[in-house]
Structure formats: C-alpha cells, structure tokens
PATORVO-179066 format. One record per residue (C-alpha): residue number from 1; residue in three letters; chain; x, y, z. Coordinates in steps of 0.05 Angstrom, whole numbers. Example, Ala and Ser with C-alpha at 12.3 -4.5 7.8 and 13.67 -1.06 7.14 Angstrom:
<roros>
RORO    n  res  chain      c1      c2      c3
RORO    1  ALA      A     246     -90     156
RORO    2  SER      A     273     -21     143
</roros>
This chain:
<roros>
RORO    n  res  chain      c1      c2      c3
RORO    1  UNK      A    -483      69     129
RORO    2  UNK      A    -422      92      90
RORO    3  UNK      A    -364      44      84
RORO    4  UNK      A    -319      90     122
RORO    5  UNK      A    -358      81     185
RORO    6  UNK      A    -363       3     181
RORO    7  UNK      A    -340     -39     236
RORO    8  UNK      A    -321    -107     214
RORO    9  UNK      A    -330    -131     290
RORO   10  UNK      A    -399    -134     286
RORO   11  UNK      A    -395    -179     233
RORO   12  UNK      A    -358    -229     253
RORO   13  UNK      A    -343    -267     325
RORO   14  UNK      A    -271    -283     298
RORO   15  UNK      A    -233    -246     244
RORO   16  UNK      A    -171    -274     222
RORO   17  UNK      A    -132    -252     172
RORO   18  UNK      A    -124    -299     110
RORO   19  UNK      A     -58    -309      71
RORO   20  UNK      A     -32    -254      22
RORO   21  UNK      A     -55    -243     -48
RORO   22  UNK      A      -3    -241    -101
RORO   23  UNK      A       1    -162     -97
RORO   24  UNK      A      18    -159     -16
RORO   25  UNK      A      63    -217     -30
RORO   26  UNK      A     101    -181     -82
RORO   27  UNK      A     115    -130     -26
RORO   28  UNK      A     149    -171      23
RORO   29  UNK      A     195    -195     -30
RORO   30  UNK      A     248    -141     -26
RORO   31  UNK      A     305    -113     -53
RORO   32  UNK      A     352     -84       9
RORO   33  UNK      A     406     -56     -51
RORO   34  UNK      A     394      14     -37
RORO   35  UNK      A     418      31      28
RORO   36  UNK      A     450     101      10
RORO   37  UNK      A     383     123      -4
RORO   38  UNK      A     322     154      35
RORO   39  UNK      A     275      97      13
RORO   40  UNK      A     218     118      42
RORO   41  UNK      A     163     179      40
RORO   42  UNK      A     225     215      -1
RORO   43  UNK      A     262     165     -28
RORO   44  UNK      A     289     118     -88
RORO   45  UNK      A     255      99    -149
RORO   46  UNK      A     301      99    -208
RORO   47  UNK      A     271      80    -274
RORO   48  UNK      A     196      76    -246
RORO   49  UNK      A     158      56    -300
RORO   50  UNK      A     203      -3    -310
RORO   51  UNK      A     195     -21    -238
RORO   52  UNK      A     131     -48    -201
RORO   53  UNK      A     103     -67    -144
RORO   54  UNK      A     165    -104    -100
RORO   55  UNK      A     215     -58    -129
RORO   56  UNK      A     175      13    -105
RORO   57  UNK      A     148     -10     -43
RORO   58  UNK      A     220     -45     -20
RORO   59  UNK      A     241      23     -26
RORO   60  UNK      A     190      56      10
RORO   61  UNK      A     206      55      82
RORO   62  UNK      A     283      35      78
RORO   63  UNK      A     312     108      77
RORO   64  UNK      A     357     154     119
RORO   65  UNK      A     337     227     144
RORO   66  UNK      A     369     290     134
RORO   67  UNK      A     406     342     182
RORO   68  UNK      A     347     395     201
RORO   69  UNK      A     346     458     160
RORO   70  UNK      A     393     506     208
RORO   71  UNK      A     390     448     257
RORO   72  UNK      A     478     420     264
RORO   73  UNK      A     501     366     296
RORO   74  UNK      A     475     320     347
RORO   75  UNK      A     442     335     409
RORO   76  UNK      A     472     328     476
RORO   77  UNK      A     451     254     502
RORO   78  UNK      A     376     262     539
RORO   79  UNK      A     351     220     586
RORO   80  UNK      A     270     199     571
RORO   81  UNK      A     232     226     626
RORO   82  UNK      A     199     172     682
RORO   83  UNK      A     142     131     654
RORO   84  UNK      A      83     139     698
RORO   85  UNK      A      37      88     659
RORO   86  UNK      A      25      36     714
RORO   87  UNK      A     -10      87     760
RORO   88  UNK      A     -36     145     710
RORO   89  UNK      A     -81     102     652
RORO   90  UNK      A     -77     164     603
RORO   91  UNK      A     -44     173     538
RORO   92  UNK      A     -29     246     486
RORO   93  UNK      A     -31     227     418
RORO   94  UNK      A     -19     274     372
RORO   95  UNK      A     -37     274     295
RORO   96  UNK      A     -64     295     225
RORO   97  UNK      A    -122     314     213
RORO   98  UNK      A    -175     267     182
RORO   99  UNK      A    -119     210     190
RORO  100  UNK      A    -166     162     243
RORO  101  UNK      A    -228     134     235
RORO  102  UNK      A    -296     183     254
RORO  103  UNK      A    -364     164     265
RORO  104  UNK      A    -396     233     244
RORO  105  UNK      A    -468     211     281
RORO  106  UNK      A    -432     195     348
RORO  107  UNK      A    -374     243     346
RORO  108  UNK      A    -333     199     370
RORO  109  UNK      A    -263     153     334
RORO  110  UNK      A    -301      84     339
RORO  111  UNK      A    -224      49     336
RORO  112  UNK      A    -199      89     393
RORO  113  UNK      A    -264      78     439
RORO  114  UNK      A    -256       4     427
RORO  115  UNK      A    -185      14     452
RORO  116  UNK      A    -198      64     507
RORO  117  UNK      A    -251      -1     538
RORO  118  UNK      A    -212     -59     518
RORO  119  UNK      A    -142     -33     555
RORO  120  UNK      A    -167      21     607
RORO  121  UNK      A    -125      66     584
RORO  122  UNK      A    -158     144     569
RORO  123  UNK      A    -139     174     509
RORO  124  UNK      A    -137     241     491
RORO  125  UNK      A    -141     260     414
RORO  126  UNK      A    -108     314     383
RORO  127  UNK      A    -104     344     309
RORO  128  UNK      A     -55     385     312
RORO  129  UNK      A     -10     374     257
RORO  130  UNK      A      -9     422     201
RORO  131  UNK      A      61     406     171
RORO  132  UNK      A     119     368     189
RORO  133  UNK      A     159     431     194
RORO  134  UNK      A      98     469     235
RORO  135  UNK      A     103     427     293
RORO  136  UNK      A     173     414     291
RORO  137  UNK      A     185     485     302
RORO  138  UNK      A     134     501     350
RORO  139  UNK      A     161     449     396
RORO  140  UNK      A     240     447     370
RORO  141  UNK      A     266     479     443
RORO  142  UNK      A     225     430     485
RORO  143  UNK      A     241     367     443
RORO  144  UNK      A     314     395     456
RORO  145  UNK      A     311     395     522
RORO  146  UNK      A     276     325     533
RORO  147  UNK      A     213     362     563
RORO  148  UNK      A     143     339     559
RORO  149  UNK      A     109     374     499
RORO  150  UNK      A      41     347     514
RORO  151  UNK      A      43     289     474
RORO  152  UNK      A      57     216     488
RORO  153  UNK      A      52     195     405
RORO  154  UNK      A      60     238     359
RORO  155  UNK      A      54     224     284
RORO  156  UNK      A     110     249     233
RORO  157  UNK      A     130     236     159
RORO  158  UNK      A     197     200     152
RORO  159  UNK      A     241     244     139
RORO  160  UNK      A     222     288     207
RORO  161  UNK      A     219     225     239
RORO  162  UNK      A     297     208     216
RORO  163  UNK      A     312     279     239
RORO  164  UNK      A     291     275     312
RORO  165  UNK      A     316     205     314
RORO  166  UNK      A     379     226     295
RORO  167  UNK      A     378     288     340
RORO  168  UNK      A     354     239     398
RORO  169  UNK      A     292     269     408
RORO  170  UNK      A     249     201     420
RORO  171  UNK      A     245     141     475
RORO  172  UNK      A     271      75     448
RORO  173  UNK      A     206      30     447
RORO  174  UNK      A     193     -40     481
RORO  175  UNK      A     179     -94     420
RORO  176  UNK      A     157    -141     479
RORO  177  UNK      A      99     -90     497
RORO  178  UNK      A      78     -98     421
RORO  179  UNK      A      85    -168     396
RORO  180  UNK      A      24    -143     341
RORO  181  UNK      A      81     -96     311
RORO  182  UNK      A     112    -176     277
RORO  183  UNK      A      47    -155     227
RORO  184  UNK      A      90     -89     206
RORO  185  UNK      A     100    -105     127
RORO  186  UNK      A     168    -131     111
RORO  187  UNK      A     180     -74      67
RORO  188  UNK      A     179     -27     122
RORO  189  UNK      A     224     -58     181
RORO  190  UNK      A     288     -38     169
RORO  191  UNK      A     284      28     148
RORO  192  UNK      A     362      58     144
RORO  193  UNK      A     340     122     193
RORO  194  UNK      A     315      79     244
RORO  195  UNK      A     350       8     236
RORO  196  UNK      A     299     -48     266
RORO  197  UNK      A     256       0     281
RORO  198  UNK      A     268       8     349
RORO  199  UNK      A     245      84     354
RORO  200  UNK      A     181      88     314
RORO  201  UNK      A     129      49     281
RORO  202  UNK      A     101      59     212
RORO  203  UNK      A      23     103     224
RORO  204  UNK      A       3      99     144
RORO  205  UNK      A      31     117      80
RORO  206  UNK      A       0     153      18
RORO  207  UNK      A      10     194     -47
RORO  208  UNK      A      21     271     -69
RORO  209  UNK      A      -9     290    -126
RORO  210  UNK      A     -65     332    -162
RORO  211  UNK      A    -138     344    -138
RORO  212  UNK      A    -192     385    -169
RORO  213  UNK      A    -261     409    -163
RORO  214  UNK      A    -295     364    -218
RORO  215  UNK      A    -356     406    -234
RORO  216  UNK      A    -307     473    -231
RORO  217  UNK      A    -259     437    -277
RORO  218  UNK      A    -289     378    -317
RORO  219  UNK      A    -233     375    -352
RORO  220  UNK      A    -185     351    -299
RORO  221  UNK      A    -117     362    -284
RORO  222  UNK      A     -65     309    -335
RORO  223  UNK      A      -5     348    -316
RORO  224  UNK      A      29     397    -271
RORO  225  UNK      A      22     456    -320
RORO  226  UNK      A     -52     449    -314
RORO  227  UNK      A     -49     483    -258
RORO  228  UNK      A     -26     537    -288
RORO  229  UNK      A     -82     547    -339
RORO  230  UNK      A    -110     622    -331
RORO  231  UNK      A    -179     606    -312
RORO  232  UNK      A    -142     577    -245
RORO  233  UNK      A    -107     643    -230
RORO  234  UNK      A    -123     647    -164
RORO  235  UNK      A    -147     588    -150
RORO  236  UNK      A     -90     545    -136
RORO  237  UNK      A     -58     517     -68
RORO  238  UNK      A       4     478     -64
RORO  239  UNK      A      36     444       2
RORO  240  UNK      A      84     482      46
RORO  241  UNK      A     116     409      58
RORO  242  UNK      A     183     420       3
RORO  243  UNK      A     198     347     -19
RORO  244  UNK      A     127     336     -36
RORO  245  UNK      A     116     405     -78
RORO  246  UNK      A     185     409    -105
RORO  247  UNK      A     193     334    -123
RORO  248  UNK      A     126     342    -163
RORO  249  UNK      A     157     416    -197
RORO  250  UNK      A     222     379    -219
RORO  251  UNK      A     183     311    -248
RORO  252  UNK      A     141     363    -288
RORO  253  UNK      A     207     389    -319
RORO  254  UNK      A     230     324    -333
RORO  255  UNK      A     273     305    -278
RORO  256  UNK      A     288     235    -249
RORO  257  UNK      A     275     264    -177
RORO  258  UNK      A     309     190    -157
RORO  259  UNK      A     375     202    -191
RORO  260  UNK      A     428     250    -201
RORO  261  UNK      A     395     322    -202
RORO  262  UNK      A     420     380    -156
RORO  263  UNK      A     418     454    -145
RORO  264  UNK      A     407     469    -224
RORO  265  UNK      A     348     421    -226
RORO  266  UNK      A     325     451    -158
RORO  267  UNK      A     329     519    -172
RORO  268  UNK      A     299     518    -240
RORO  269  UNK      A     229     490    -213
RORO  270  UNK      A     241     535    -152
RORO  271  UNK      A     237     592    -203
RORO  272  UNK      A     163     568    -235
RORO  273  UNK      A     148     559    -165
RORO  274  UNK      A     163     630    -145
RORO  275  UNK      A     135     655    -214
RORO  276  UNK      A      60     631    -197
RORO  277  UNK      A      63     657    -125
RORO  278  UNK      A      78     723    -160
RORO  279  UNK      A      33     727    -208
RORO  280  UNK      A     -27     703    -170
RORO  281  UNK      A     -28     639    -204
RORO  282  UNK      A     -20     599    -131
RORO  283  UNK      A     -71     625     -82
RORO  284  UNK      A     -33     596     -11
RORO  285  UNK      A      24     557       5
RORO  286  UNK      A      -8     505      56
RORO  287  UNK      A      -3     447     102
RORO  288  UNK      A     -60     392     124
RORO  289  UNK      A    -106     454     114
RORO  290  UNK      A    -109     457      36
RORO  291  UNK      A    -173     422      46
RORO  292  UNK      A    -201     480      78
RORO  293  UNK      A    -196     513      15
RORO  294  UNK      A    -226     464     -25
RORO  295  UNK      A    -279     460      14
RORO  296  UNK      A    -303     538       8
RORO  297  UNK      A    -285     533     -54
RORO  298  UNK      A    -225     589     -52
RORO  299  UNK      A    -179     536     -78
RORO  300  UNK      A    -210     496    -145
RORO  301  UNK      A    -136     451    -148
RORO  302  UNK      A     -90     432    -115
RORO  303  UNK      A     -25     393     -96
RORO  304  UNK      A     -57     338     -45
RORO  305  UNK      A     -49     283     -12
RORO  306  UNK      A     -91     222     -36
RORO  307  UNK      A    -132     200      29
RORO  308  UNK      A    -148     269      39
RORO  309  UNK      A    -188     275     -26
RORO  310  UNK      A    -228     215      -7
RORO  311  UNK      A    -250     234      66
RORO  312  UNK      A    -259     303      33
RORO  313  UNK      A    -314     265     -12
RORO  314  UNK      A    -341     229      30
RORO  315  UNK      A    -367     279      76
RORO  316  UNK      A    -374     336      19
RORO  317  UNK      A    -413     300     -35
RORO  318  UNK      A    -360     271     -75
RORO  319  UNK      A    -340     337    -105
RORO  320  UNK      A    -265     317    -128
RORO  321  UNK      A    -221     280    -159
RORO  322  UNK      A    -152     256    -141
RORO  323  UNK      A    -101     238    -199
RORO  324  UNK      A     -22     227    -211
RORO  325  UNK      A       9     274    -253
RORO  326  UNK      A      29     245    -316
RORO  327  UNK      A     102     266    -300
RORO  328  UNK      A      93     228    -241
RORO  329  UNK      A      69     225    -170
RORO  330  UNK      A     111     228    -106
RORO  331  UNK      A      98     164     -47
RORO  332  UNK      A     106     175      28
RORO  333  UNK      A     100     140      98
RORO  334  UNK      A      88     171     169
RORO  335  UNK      A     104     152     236
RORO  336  UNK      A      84     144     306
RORO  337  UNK      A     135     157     357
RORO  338  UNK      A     145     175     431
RORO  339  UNK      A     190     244     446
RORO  340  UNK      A     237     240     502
RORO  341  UNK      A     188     274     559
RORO  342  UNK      A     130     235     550
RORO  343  UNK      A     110     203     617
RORO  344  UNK      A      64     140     581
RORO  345  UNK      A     106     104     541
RORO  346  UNK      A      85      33     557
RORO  347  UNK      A       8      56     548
RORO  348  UNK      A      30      91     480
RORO  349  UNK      A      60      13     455
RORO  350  UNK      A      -8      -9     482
RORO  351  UNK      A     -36      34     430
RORO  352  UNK      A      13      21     386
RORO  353  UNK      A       3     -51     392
RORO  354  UNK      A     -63     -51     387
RORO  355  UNK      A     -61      -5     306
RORO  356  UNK      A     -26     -69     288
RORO  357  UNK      A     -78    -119     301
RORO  358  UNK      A    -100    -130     216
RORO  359  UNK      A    -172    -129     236
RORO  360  UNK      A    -171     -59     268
RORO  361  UNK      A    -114     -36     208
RORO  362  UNK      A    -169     -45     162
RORO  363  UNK      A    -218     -10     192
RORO  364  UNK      A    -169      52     205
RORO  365  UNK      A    -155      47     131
RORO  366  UNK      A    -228      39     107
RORO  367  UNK      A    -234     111     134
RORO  368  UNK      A    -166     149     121
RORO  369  UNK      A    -155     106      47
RORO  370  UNK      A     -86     111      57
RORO  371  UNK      A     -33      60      47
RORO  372  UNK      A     -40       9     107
RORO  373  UNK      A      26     -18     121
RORO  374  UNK      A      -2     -82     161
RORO  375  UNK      A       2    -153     136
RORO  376  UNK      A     -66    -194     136
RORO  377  UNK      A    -107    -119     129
RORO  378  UNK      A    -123    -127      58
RORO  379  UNK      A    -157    -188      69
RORO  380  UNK      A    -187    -160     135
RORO  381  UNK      A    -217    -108      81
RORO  382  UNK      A    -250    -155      46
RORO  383  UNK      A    -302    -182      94
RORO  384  UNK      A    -310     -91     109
RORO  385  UNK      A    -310     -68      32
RORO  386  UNK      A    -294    -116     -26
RORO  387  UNK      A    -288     -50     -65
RORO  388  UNK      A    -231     -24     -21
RORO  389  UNK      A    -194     -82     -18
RORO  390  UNK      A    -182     -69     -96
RORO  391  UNK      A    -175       8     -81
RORO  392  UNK      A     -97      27    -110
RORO  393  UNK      A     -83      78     -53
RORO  394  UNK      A     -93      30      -2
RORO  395  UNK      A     -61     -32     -36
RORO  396  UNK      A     -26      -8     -92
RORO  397  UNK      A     -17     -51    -157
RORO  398  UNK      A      42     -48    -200
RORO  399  UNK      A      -6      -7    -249
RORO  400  UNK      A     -10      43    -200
RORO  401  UNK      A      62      45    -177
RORO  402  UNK      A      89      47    -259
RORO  403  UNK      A      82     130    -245
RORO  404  UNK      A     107     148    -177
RORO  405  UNK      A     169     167    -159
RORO  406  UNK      A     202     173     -86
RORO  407  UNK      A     255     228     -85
RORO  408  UNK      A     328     215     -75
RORO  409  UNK      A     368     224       3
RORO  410  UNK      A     391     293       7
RORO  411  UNK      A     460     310      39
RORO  412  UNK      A     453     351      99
RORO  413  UNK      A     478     413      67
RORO  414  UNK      A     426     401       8
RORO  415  UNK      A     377     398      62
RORO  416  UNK      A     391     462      92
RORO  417  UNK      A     403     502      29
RORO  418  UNK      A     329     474       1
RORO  419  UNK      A     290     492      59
RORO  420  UNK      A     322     554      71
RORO  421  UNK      A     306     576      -7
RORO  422  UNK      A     240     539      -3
RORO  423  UNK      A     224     573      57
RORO  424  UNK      A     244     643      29
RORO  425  UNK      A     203     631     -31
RORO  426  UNK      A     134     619      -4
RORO  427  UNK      A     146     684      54
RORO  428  UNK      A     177     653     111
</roros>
C-alpha cells in the first residue's frame, strides 16, 4: 500500500492530536504588520532569505484581493438563495484536480466516503477547475446574479476568492455549524480580504515552481533560464494563472516581487514571456492540465505546482522532480467557499467542519502533499508517514521558506492592466 492511500483510522481507536513541534509553533507566532499587503497565495515577503518560518507563513493568508480584470465596482447587494439542507441531504463541491485523497483500487475519495456515512449527507464530486480565471469566467453572469451554478463549495485561490468576496458573490458561513474550523492555523484567520473569516475557509496551500522529466533532463532545472535551453524548444508549458508565471519571470530578472516594482518590471518579463511563446520555446500556456503534458511526454518542464508533481509520481513511476528556482519560488493558499445560489449551505459547513478535524487533515494531505493549514495535522502525520511529517511542502521549515517569495497587493488598476496584457500575450 502506498502512503497516499493510508488511512490512519484503522490504526488507531482514538487519534488525538499531540502538541506542536517547534516548526508549527513558529507559525502561530505572527507578525499582523503588514496589513496593506495581499499576504497570502500573492502576497508579502520582503527580504526572504533573511526571513523564516513565522515571518513567511504570518504573511501567507493575511492579504487583500484585487478589483477583477474588466470587472468595476461592487455588485448590487444579493440575497443567498434558500437553504434546503434539512430536507435534501446532498451537497456540489467543486474542485482541482488531484487536490483530495483517491483510492485508485476502489475508485472512490476514501475521506469523502467516510464523510458521506458518518453525516448522511450525499456528495457529489467534481473536478472542474482548470484555472482560477477559467471558472470565474464561465460562471461570472450567474455568480452575478446570485443564481445556482451547480455548486454548493467551490474551491478558489485567494486572490479570486478576495474578488468574489468583495463583489458579494458568496453566503456568509455559520462558525457554530463548524466549531472544528478553531483548528484553522493562526496564521491564516484573519486574512485582510476576508476579515475573521467569515466567508471562506482555508482548502490547502502549496508552491509554484519548476518540474522536469528527470530521465529527459538529468540535469535539472537551477533556474528560470533553464527552461529556455534549446534542447527544450518545444517542450515547455507554463501556467495561464499570471501571478504565479509572472512573479516567477520577474524573480528571475532580479526583482523583489514583494516590494516596489511596477509596469517597467512587469513588462520587461512580459516581453521574455512573449519572446518564448514566439519562438516555440513554450509549448502551451496552461492551467491544472500542465500535467497532462507531462504525462505524454509533450511537455519535458514546466512551471508547476508542488503537490501536483508528487501525485504525478506517485501514480506515474516517479518520473519528476519538483524544485524552487534559485531566484526564488512563489507560495499560495486556496479556498473553499459557498456562492450566493447554493441551496446546501449548512451541509457544505458539515463538510467543511469535518476537513478540519487534524486526523482527517492529515490524511487529505498525505495524498495532495500540499501545505495543510490545520493545527494538530502534522502530528496526526506521524502515526500515517513519519516521512511526511518531515516533508517541506507540507510543513515547511525555515530552510525551505529562505527562497520563496509571495508577491506584493496589486492596485485595482494594476490588476486590470496585467491581466489584460497577460491575457493578450498568451492568445486570449
């Protein structure tokens, strides 16, 4: 049995999680100076290498959203649509891909079928989220209009998740209906787009950087330019999401993606950007399915997302390798929230609720190895994988954190102006 399909229930009657190693300590002691910032998938991180563990992940988390590209001012108030969860036991969730625990053998999410018996309640599973910007605008007019887009959760980075909590977009959720959500890592609480967190709840958080084929390029990838090396032409995929790519472009040039850059910083890396799209060098522009192309082999590296590469091993012989950049790496969180016409709120908190319990955290995490933002998982972990427990993209270490970055807050007219030239430059 691989370690991603362990369940640490049938090892133990009662699982209770111990007290916090120095590490997960050192992230509930924050720093709450840098409120102007989006401290959080995009966020602050000035000096990183002098920083470590508290100082990143206080950031991370703690951030205000951006005005959607095109999108103006607020919506008109919207009522959330009736909640039929009493007499309909259902629930939508909608969500990456590879981002839940899978039991390949039974085809089924072993997590979510404990759920599903333990409350009543039937879930239906969806992966379909390619990109934050994707589903945004493929459901932008119903979220508008407070209708029911199919989906009770859904699962968004943070700085989507600022923008349609700013835009009104999703239900204000019941803490009483969730009283596991107190395990919710200090770090993360009282994030600046969604104060208290009142309107969504933190899903898991992770890393953007390189990944290669390792017997198609044994010599790895040390830094962004790599990817530019001729025997790659053609080869190469890069994420349609823009903080994650561009952040990455401008840390390769040298810029302190945390400080005080702007359109000249921008616009120079959107230039190399457009460059290798021309020439061939970049293959696709892609969301969650870059992995896709690894997989067939049309892409041989890539700008990824950390988990990713491990599930991608996992159940593809271990054929890659996932690395930060040595001009640095870029840190994220995403989020589970309830739009405006769902009709199961109170089963979705269940659910929610029941994430946050540090015994089923850990096994979640086990599988998707990304950052688990729940107190008491780490040492959950330990009675499922000793090995994970001490695994950096699950419970990062300040030797880890000394090269990521979290990009700076943009202005809402940054924000447009980006995406719109981002957007352009990749052929949308």
């Amino acid at each position: 049995m691989s370690r991603r399909h362990t369940d640490p229930r049938q090892n133990s009657a009662a699982l209770r999680p111990g007290p916090q190693d120095p590490a997960v300590q050192a992230l509930v002691r924050l720093s709450r100076t840098a409120s102007g910032s989006r401290l959080s998938r995009r966020s602050l991180l000035a000096g990183a290498g002098g920083l470590g563990l508290a100082s990143l992940l206080a950031a991370c988390g703690t951030g205000g959203g951006t005005t959607p590209s095109g999108g103006g001012g607020e919506s008109a108030a919207l009522s959330a649509a009736q909640d039929l969860s009493d007499s309909e036991k259902t629930l939508r969730w909608s969500n990456w891909t590879l981002y839940l625990d899978y039991d390949d053998e039974a085809g089924t999410y072993p997590t979510l079928e404990a759920f599903k018996e333990q409350s009543g309640i039937d879930v239906s599973y969806t992966e379909d989220i390619d990109s934050n910007d994707s589903y945004f605008g493929k459901y932008q007019s119903q979220l508008s209009g407070g209708q029911d887009i199919g989906a009770d959760i859904i699962t968004l980075t943070d700085w989507m998740a600022a923008r349609l909590i700013r835009l009104g977009y999703v239900q204000e959720l019941d803490s009483a209906n969730m009283p596991n959500t107190a395990n919710l890592l200090e770090n993360y609480r009282n994030v600046e787009w969604d104060s208290g967190r009142s309107r969504s709840m933190t899903w898991q958080g992770g890393f953007t950087g390189l990944a290669w084929n390792k017997q198609e390029v044994p010599q790895g990838l040390k830094t962004l330019d790599d990817l530019w090396k001729p025997e790659l032409k053609g080869r190469v995929v890069v994420l349609d999401e823009m903080l994650d790519t561009m952040g990455l472009l401008m840390m390769a040039d040298g810029v302190d993606i945390a400080g005080d850059w702007g359109d000249d910083e921008f616009d120079n890396a959107l230039e190399t950007l457009k460059g290798h799209i021309a020439s061939g060098q970049i293959r696709q522009v892609k969301g969650n399915s870059y992995k896709e192309d690894l997989i067939s082999g049309d892409a041989l590296a890539v700008i990824g997302w950390s988990g990713d590469i491990t599930q991608l091993n996992f159940e593809n012989g271990d054929r890659w390798q996932f690395g930060l950049p040595e001009s640095g790496g870029d840190m994220w969180a995403d989020n589970m929230m309830v739009p405006m016409g769902a009709t199961h709120k109170k089963n979705a908190e269940a659910l929610i609720d029941y994430y946050y319990d540090p015994a089923v955290a850990a096994e979640v995490a086990a599988y998707v190895n990304y950052i688990c933002p729940v107190e008491g998982a780490r040492e959950e972990m330990e009675k499922i994988d000793p090995e994970l427990a001490e695994d950096p993209l699950i419970f990062p270490t300040d030797e880890y954190l000394e090269n990521v970055q979290i990009i700076r807050s943009l202005t809402p007219e940054e924000d447009t102006r980006y995406n719109q030239a981002f957007q352009q430059a990749i052929g949308n």
